[in-house]
ROVEXFI-604927 format. One record per residue: residue in one letter; x, y, z of N, C-alpha, C in turn. Coordinates in steps of 0.05 Angstrom, whole numbers, padded with zeros to 5 digits, always signed. Layout:
<recs>
AXYZXYZXYZ ...
</recs>
This chain:
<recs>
X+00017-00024+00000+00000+00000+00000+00018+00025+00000 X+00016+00040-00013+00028+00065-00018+00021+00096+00002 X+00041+00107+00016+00047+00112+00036+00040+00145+00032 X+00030+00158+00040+00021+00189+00034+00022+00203+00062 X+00035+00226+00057+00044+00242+00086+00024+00269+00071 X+00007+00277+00087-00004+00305+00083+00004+00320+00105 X+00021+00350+00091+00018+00364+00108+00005+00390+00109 X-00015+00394+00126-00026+00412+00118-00043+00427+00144 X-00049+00455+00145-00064+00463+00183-00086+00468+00181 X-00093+00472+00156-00131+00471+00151-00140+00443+00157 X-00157+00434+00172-00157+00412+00189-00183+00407+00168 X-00194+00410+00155-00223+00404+00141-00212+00400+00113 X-00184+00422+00108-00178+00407+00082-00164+00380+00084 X-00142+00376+00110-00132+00349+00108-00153+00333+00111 X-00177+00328+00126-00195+00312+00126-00195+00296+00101 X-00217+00318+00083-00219+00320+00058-00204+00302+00039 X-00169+00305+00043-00149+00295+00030-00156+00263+00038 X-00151+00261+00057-00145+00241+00075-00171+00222+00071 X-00192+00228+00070-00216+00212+00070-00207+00200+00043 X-00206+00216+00018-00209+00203-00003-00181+00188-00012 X-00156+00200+00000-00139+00184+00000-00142+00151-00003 X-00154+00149+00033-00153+00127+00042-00173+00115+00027 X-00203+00132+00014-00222+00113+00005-00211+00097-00022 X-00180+00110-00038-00167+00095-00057-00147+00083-00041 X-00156+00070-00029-00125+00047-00013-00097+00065-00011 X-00096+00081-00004-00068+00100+00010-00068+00095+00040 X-00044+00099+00042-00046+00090+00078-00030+00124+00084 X-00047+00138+00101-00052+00158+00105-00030+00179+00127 X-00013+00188+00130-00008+00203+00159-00022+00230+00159 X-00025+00241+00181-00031+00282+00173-00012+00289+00193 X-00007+00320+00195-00003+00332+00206-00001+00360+00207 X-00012+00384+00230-00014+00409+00217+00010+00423+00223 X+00025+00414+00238+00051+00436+00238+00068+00435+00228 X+00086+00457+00217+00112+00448+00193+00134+00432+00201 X+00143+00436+00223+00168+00430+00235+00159+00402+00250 X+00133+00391+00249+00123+00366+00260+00126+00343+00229 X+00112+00361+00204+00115+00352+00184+00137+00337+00172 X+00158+00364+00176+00188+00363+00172+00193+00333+00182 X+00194+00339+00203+00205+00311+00224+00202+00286+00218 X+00171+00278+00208+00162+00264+00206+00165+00250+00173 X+00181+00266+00152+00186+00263+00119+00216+00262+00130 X+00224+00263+00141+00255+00260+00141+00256+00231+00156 X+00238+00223+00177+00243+00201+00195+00229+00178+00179 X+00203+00177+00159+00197+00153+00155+00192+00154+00130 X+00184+00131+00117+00190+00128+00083+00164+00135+00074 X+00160+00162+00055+00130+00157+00046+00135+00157+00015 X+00105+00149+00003+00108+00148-00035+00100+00180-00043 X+00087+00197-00023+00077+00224-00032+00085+00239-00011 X+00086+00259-00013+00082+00280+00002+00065+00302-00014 X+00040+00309+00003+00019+00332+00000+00026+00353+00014 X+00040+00371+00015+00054+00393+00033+00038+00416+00029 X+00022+00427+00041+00018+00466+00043+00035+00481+00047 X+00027+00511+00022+00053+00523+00030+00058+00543+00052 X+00040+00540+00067+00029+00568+00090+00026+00550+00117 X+00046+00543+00139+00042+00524+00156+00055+00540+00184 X+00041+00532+00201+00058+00545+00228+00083+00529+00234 X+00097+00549+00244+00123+00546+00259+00152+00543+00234 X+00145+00528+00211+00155+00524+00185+00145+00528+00155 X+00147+00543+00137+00131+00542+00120+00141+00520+00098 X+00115+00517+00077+00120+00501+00053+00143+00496+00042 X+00153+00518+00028+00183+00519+00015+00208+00521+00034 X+00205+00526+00058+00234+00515+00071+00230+00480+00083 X+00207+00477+00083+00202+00439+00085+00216+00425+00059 X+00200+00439+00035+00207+00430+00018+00242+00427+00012 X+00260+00457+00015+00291+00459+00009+00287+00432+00025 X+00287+00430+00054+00297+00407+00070+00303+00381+00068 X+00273+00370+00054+00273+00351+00046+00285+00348+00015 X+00289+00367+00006+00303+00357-00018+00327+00356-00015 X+00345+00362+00008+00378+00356+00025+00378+00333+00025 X+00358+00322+00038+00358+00293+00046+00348+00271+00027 X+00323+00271+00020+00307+00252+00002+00296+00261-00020 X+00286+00251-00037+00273+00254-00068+00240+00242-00072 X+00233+00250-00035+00205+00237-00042+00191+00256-00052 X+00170+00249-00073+00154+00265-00085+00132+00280-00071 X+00132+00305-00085+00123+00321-00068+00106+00339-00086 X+00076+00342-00072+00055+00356-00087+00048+00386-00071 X+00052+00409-00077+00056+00433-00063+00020+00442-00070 X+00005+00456-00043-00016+00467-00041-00008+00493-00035 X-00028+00509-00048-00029+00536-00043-00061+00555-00039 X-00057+00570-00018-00081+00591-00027-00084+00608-00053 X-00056+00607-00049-00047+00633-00076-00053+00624-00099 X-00057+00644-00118-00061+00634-00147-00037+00649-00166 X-00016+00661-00149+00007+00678-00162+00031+00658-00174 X+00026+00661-00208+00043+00650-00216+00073+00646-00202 X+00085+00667-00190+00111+00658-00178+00111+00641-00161 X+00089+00638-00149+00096+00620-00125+00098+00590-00138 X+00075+00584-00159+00075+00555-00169+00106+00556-00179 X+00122+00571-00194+00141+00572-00207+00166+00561-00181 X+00165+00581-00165+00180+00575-00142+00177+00552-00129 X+00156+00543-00128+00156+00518-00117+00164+00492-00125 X+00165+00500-00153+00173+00469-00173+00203+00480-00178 X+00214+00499-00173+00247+00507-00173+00257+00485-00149 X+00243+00483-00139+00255+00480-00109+00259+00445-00107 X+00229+00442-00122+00241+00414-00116+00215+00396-00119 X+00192+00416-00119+00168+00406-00113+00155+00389-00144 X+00147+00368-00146+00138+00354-00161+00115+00363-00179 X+00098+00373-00168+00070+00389-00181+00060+00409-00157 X+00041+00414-00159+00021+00444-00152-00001+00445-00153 X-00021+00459-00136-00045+00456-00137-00056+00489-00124 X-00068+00490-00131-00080+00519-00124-00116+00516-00107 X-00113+00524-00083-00147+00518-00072-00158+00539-00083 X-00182+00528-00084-00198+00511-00080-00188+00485-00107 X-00196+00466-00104-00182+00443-00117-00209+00424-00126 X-00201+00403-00145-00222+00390-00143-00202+00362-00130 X-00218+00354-00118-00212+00320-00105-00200+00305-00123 X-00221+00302-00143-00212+00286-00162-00189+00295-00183 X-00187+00315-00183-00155+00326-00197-00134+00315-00180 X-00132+00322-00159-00117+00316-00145-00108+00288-00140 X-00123+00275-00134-00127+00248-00138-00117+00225-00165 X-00112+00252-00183-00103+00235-00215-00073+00250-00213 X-00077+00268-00189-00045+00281-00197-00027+00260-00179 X-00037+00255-00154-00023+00243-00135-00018+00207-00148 X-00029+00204-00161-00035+00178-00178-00004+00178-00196 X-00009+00202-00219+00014+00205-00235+00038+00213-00228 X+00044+00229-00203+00066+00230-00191+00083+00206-00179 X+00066+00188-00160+00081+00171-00148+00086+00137-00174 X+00066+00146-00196+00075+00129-00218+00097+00134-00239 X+00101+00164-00236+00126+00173-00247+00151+00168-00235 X+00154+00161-00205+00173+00154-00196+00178+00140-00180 X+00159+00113-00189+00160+00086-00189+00180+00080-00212 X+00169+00090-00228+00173+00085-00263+00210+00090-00265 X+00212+00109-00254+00235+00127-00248+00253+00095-00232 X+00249+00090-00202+00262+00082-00187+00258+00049-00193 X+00248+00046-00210+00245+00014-00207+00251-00002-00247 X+00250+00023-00254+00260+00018-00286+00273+00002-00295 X+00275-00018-00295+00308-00044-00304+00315-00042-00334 X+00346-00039-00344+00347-00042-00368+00364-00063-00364 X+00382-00068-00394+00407-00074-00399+00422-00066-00385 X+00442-00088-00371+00464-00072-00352+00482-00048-00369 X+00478-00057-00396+00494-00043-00412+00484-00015-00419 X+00462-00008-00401+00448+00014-00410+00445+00024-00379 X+00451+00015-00363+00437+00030-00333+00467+00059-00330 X+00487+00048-00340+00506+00080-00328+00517+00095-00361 X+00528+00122-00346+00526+00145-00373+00564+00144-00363 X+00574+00154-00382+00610+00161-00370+00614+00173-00394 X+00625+00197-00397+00626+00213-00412+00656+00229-00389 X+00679+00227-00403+00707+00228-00389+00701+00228-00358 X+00700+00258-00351+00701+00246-00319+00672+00250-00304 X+00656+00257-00321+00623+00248-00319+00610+00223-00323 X+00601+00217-00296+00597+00175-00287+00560+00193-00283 X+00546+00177-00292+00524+00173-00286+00508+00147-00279 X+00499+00147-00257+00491+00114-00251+00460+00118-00244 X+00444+00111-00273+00423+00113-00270+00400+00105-00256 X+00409+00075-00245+00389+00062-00231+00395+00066-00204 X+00412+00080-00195+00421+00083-00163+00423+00119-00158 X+00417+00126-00187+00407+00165-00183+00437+00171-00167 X+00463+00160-00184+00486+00172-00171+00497+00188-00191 X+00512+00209-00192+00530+00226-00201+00544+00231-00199 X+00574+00225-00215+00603+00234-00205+00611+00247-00218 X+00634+00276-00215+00649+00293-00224+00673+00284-00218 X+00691+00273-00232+00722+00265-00221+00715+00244-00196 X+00704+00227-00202+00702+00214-00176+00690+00222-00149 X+00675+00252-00148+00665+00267-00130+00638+00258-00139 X+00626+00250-00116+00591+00255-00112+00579+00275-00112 X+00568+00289-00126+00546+00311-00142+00515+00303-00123 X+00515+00322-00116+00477+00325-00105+00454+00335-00118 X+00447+00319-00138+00426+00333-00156+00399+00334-00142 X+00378+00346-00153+00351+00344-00147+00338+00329-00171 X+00322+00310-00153+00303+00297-00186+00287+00305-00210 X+00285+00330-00208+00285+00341-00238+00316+00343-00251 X+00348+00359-00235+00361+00356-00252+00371+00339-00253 X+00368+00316-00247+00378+00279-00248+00363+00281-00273 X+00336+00286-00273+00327+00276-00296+00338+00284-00318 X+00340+00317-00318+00346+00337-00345+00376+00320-00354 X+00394+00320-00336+00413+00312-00351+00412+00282-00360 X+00401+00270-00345+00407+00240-00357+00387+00237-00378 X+00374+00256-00393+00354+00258-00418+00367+00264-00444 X+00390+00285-00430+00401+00294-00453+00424+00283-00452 X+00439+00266-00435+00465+00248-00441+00465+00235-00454 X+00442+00220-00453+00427+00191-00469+00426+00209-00497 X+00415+00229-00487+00425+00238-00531+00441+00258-00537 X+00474+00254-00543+00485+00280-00544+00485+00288-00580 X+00468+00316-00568+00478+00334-00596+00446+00339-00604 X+00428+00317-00585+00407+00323-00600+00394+00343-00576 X+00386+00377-00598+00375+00393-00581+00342+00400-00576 X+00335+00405-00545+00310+00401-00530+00307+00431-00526 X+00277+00437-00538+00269+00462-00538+00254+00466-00505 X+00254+00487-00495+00241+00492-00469+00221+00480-00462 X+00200+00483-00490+00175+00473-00485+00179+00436-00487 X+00192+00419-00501+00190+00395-00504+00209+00381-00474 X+00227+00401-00461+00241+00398-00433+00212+00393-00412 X+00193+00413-00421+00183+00417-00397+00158+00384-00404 X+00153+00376-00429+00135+00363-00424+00145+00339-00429 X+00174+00332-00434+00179+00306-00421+00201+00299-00387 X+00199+00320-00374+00202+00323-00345+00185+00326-00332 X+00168+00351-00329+00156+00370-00313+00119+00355-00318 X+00116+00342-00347+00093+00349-00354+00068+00366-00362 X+00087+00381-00361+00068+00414-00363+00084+00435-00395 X+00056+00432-00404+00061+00444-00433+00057+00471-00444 X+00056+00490-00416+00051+00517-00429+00065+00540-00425 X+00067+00554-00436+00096+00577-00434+00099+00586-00408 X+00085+00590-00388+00087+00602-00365+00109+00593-00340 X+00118+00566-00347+00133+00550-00345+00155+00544-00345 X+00167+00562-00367+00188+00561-00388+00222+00574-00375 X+00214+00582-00353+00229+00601-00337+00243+00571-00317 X+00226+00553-00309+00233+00526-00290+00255+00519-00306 X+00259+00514-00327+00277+00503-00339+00298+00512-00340 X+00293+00532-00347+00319+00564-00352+00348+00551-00321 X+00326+00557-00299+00334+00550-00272+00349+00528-00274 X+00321+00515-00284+00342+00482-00262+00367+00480-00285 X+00373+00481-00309+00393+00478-00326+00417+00501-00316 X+00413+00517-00309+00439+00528-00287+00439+00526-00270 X+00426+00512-00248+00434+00495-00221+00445+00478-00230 X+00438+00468-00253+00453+00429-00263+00485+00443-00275 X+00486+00468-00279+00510+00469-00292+00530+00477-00272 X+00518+00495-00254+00532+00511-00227+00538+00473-00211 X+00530+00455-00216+00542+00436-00200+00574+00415-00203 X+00555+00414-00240+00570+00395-00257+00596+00412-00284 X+00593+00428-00280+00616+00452-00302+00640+00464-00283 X+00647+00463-00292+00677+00472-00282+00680+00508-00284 X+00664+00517-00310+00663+00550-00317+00638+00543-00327 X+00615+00556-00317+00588+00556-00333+00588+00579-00349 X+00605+00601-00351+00606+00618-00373+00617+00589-00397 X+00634+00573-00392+00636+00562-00424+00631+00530-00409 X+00606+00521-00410+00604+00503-00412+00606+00475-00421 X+00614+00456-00408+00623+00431-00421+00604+00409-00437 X+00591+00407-00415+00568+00386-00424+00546+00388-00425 X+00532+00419-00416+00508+00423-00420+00509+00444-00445 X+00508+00447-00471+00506+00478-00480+00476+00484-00487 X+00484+00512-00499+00453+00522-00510+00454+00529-00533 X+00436+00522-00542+00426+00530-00570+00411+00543-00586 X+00418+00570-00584+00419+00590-00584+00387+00594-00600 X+00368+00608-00585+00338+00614-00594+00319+00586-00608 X+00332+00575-00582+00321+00541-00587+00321+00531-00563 X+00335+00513-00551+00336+00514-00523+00366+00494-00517 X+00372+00467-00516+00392+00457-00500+00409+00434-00508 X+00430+00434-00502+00437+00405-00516+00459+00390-00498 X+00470+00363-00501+00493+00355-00489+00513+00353-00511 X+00531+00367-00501+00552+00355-00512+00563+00340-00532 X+00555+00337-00565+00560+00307-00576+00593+00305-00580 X+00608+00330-00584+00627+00325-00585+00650+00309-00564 X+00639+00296-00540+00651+00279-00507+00646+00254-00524 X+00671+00243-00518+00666+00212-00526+00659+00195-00503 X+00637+00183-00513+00611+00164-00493+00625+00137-00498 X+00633+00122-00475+00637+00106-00466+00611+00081-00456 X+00590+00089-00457+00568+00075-00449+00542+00081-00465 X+00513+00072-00469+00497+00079-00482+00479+00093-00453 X+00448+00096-00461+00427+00106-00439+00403+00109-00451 X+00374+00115-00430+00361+00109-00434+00353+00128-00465 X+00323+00131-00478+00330+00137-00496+00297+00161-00493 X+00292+00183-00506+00277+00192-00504+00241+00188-00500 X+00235+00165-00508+00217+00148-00512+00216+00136-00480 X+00239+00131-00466+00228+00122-00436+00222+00137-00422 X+00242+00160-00420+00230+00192-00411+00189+00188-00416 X+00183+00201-00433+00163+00201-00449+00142+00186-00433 X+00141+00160-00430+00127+00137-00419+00128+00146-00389 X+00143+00164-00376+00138+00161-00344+00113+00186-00347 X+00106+00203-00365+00085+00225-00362+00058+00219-00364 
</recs>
């Protein structure tokens, strides 16, 4: 049974969550305080996290930084707000999807569905041994264990930029426009969006580049959007755009 942490202090909306949760076989926790929340996503294993972004003692987006230090559980961000920055900010950070109240149940319910099947899909994927790692000189990517090395150094990505790059390693040279980034990662196909990417592709470069003024393995392409590298000689194959594709 699949494991769902809501956090949230409107006590009628976690109800709410929680009833229908559990009426689709989820096995349920709540809690309304942030820093109780916190505690409780860092101490035990869940398949979701439903987080609000307005919580006493801790808010949404410093739960969220937190847990993205530590774990890569998926995470569905609630808001009162309907201000585009905040949804924007929230999926910078780390957050999986978004929801804006008033909500419908049943949206939510197909979102929380496609999230924790996206990274099932993600964490349980088996190929060819000959296909699970990327090595590109002193760039090791180990796909099925979501590891990353720079020179033998361990890299701390977030699971969007695990994803971004190991999308475009698997194809170097072939370039991904903002909009086709966002709808085989993010899922979401409309310009408003288009800014998430911008981001996480210079967090992925500020980790993995040595000078992100001249970048190695990520470049851009110029009034188009991104590419890897084809000129690095690949030592390994990876997955291929079509598996991407299938986890949305």
């Amino acid at each position: 049974m699949k494991k769902v942490l809501i956090i949230e202090d409107d006590v009628a909306i976690a109800k709410l969550i929680e009833y229908n949760l559990v009426d689709n076989h989820y096995e349920v926790t709540s809690c309304i305080d942030g820093i109780e929340g916190l505690n409780m996503a860092l101490k035990e294993s869940f398949s979701l996290i439903v987080l609000d972004l307005t919580l006493p003692n801790l808010n949404g987006i410093e739960i969220c930084k937190k847990i993205r230090k530590h774990k890569q559980t998926p995470i569905i961000m609630l808001t009162a707000r309907s201000n585009e920055i905040d949804k924007i900010l929230g999926l910078e950070l780390g957050a999986d999807d978004y929801m804006t109240k008033p909500f419908s149940v049943r949206e939510l319910l197909a979102r929380v569905s496609a999230v924790i099947r996206r990274n099932t899909v993600l964490i349980n994927k088996k190929v060819d041994e000959s296909y699970d790692r990327l090595l590109f000189e002193d760039l090791y990517i180990d796909i099925e264990q979501r590891k990353v090395l720079i020179d033998s150094k361990k890299i701390e990505l977030s699971p969007k930029e695990f994803e971004l790059l190991v999308l475009m390693a698997s194809t170097p040279g072939k370039v991904f426009s903002r909009d086709s980034l966002l709808d085989l990662i993010w899922g979401y196909d409309f310009e408003g969006y288009r800014h998430t990417v911008n981001s996480h592709i210079n967090r992925l470069r500020n980790k993995i580049e040595i000078n992100t003024e001249t970048p190695k393995y990520i470049l851009t392409s110029w009034g188009v959007g991104y590419k890897f590298n084809e000129e690095l000689k690949s030592l390994t194959d990876g997955y291929s755009q079509n598996s991407f594709k299938q986890i949305n």
